[in-house]
C-alpha positions in Angstrom: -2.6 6.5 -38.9 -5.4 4.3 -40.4 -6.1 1.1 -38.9 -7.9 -2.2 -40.5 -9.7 -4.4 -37.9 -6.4 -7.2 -38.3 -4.2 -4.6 -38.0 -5.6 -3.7 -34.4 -6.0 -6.8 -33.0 -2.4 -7.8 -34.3 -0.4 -4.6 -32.8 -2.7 -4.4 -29.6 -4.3 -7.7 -28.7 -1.5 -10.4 -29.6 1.1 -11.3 -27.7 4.1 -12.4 -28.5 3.7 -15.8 -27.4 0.1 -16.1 -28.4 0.4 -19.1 -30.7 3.5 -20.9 -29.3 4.5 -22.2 -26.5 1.1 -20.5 -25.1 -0.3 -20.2 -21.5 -1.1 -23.1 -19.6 -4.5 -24.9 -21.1 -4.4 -23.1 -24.7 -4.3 -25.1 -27.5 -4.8 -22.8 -29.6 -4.9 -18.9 -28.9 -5.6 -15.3 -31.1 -5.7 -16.1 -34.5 -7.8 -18.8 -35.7 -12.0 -19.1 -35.8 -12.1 -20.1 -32.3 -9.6 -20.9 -29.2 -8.9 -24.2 -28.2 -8.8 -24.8 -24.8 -8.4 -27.6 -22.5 -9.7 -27.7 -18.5 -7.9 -29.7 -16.1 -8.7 -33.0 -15.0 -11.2 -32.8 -12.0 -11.7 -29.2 -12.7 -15.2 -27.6 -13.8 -15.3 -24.5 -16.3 -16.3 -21.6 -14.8 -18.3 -18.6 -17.5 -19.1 -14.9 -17.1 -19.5 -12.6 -19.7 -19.9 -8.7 -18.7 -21.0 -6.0 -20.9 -19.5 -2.0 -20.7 -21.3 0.7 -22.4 -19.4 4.2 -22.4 -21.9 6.6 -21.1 -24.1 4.0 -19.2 -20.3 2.0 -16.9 -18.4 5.0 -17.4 -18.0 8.6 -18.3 -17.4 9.4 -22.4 -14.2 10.9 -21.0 -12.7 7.9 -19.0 -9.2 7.3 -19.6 -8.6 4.3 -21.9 -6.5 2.2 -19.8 -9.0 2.5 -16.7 -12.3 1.4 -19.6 -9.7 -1.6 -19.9 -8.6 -2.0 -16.5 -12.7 -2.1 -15.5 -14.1 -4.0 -19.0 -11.6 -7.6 -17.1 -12.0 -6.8 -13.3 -15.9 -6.9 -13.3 -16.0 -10.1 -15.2 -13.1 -11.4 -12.2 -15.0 -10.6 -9.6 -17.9 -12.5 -11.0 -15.4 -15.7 -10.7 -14.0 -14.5 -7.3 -17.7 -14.9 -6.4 -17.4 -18.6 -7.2 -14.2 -19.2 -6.0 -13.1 -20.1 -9.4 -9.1 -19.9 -10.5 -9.2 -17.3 -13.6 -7.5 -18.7 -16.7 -9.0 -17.4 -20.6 -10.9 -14.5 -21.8 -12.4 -13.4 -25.3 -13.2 -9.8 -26.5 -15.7 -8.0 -28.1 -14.6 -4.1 -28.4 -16.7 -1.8 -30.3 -15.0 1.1 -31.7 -16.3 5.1 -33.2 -12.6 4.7 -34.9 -9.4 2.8 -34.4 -7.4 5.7 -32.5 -4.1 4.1 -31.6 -3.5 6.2 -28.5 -6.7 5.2 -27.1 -5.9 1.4 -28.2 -2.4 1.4 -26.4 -3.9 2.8 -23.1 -7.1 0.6 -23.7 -5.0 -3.1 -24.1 -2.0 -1.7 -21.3 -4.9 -1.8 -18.5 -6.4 -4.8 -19.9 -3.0 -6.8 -19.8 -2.1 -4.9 -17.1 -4.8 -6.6 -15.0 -4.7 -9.8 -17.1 -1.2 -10.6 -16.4 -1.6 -9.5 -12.0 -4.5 -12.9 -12.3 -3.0 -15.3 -15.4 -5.5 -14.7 -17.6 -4.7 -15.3 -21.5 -6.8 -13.5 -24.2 -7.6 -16.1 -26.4 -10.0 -14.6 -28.6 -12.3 -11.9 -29.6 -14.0 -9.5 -32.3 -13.4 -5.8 -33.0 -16.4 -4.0 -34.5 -17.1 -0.4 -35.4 -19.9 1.6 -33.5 -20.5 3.1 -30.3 -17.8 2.9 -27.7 -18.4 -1.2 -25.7 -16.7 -3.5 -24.5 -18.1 -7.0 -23.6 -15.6 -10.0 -22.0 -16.2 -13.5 -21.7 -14.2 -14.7 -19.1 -13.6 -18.4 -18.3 -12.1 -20.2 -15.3 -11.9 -23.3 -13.3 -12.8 -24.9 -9.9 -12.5 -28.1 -8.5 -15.5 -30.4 -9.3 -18.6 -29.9 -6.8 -16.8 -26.8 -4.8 -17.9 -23.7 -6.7 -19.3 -21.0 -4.1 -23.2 -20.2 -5.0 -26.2 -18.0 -4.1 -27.6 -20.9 -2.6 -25.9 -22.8 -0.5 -26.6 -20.3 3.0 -27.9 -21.6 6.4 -30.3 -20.2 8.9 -27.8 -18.7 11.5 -25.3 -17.6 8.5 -23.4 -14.0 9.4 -23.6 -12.4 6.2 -20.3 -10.6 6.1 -18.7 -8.2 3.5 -15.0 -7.6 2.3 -13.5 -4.3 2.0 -16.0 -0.4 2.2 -18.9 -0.1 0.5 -19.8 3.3 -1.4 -16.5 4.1 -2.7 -16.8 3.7 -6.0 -21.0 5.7 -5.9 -19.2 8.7 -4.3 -16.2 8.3 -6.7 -18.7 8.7 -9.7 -20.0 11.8 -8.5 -17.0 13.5 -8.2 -15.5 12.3 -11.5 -18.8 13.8 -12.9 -18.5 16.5 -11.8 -21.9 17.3 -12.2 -23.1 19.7 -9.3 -21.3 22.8 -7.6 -21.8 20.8 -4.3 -18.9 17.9 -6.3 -17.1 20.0 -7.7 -16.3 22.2 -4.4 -16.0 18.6 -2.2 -12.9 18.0 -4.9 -11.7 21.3 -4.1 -11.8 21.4 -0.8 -11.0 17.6 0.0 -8.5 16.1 -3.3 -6.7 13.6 -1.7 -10.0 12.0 -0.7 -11.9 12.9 -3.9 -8.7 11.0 -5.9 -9.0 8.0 -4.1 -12.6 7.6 -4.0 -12.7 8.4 -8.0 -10.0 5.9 -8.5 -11.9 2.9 -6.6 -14.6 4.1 -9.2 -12.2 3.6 -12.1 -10.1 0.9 -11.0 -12.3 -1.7 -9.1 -10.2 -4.5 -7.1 -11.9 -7.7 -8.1 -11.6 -9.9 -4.8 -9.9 -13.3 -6.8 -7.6 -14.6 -4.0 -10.2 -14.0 -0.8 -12.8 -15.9 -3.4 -10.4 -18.7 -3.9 -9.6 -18.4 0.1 -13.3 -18.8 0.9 -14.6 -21.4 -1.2 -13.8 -23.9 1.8 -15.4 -21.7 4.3 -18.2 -19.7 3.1 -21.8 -21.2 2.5 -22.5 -18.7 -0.3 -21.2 -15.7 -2.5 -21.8 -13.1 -4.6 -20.2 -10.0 -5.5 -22.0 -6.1 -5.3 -22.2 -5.0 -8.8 -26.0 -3.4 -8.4 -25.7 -2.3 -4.4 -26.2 -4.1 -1.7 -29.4 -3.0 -1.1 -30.4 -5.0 -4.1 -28.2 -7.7 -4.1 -28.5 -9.1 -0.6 -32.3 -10.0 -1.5 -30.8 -12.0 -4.8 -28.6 -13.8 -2.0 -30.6 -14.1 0.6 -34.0 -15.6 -2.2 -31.8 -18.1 -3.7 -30.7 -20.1 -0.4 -34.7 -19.7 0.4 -34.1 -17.6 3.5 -34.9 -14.0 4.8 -31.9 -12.0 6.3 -31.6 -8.9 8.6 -29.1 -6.7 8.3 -27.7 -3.8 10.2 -27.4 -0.7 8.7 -24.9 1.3 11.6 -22.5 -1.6 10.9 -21.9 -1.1 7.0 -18.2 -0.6 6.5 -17.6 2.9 5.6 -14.0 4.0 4.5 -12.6 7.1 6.2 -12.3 8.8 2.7 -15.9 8.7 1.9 -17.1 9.6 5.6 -14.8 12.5 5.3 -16.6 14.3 2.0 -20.4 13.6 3.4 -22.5 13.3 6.3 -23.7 9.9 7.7 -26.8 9.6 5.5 -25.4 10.3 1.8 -22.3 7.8 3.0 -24.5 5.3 3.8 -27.1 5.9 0.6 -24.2 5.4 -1.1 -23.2 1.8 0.5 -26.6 0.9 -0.1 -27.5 1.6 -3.8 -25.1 3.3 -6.0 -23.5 -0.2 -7.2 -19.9 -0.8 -8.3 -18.3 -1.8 -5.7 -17.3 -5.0 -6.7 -16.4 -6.6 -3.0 -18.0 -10.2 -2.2 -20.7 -10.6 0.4 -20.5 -14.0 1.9 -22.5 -16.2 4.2 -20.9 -17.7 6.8 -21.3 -20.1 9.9 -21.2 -18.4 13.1 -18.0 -21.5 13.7 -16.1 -20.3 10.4 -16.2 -16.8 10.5 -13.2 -16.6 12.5 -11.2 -19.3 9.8 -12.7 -16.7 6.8 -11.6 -13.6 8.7 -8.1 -14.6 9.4 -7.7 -15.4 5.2 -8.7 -12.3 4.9 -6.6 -10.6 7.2 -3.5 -12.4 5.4 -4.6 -11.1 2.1 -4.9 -7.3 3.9 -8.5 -7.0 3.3 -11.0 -6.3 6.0 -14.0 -8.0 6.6 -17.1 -7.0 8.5 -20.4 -8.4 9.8 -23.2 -6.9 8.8 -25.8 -8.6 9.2 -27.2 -12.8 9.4 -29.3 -15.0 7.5 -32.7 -16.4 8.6 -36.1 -18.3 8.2 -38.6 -16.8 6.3 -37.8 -14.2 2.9 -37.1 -10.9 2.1 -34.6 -8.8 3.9 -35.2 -6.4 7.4 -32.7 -3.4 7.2 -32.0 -2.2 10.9 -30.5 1.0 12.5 -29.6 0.9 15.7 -32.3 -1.5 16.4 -35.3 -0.3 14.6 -36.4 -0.9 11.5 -35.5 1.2 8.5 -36.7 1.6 4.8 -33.5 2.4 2.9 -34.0 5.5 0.5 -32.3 4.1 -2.4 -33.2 1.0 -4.5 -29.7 -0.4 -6.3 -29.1 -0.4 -10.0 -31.3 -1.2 -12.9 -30.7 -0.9 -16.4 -34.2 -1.0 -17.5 -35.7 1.1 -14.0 
């Protein structure tokens, strides 16, 4: 079957209800030269915009509807960071063709995921050339109570939701790259699926965010690894932190495919985890703790904010130089 560009967008991107009644704050939706939109009184507009390159955010081979699961939930976990309510998102989708069985598995995990948070595709552009995805995603937030970098405290915990690592050890089984991966899926499958499916499907943290914007100083989520974004955190409320290394929330699936050092290399640099590290008042952390328990989602302590810059990584007390330095495009 041959597709033209309208053609796509109309059978895959447009709902049924994209022009009338529409969801709540669209004017105008899909089909026009821009969406109209209109943000709520006492409400700020909240703006990410995330990028996906196949080969560079995901294997060539990925399944479709996980490329458009991921392509939404790392652009929501960018507003979960803010504590920002996610309403509208555009869409930029570059193509090698116009397969309609990747289309259909691409836009059911991108709906799939929109319609779980209330977000309306509004807009977009399809484009032929190498396999990417970019979304602009906008939200809102009550005036002045956005979550940032920089609102931390000397004496903040810096706490994190969920295991870190996951998704690091769920790329290099999904690779597949080395006998020493490909005998771990062997030998361990029910651990290897779910650790390659936090890779694939990361759960972007939008009702803890929205639950913590009362209680948390600052936020950000781990897209690069903590090892490199605790710094960003810690630099832009002008303080130094020190974390703890032995107290790095580990899941029981990744401790059960590698020894203590690769699990923890892992937590550290391999990036895409997509949970939220937070600073907190010693005074709140219970009040932030119990949201999270009602949402399910553990949170754990790692580590506290402080005087001075830079961040001191400790294991069992002593100082130590973690092996791995986070993500970088350009490193």
């Amino acid at each position: 079957m041959s597709l033209g560009e309208f053609d796509l967008i109309s059978r895959y991107f447009t709902r049924a209800d994209a022009r009338s009644p529409g969801p709540p704050g669209v004017v105008l939706g899909i089909g026009d030269d821009a969406a109209l939109l209109q943000v709520p009184a006492g409400e700020e507009l909240v703006a990410a915009v995330d990028t996906i390159v196949a080969g560079r955010h995901f294997l060539e081979r990925t399944a479709a509807h996980s490329i458009g699961h991921r392509a939404l939930a790392v652009n929501l976990s960018d507003l979960a960071a803010m504590g920002a309510t996610p309403a509208w998102a555009t869409l930029a989708l570059t193509l090698p063709r116009a397969d309609p069985e990747w289309l259909q598995g691409f836009a059911s995990g991108l709906f799939t995921l929109a319609e779980q948070h209330s977000v309306a595709l509004v807009g977009g552009d399809t484009t032929a050339g190498p396999l990417t995805v970019s979304i602009q995603l906008l939200g809102t937030v009550a005036a002045g109570t956005a979550l940032r970098r920089s609102g931390a405290q000397p004496g903040d915990l810096l706490v994190v939701t969920g295991s870190l690592g996951d998704a690091g050890a769920g790329l290099w089984l999904a690779a597949r790259a080395t006998p020493a991966a490909q005998a771990v899926a062997a030998a361990q499958p029910a651990a290897s699926e779910a650790l390659i499916r936090r890779f694939d499907y990361p759960l972007p943290r939008v009702a803890f965010g929205c639950a913590a914007r009362t209680l948390a100083s600052a936020a950000m989520d781990l897209s690069d690894g903590l090892v490199a974004d605790a710094p960003k955190l810690a630099a832009a409320s002008g303080l130094g932190a020190v974390i703890e290394l032995q107290r790095l929330p580990l899941s029981p699936a990744l401790r059960s495919i590698t020894d203590s050092v690769q699990a923890r290399d892992w937590a550290l640099g391999a990036g895409d985890d997509y949970e939220l590290l937070l600073a907190v008042s010693p005074e709140r952390f219970q009040a932030l703790a119990e949201a999270a328990a009602r949402l399910d989602l553990p949170l754990t302590a790692i580590g506290e904010l402080r005087a001075g810059s830079g961040v001191s990584w400790l294991l069992d007390g002593r100082v130590h130089e973690p092996r791995v330095a986070g993500y970088d495009h350009f490193r």
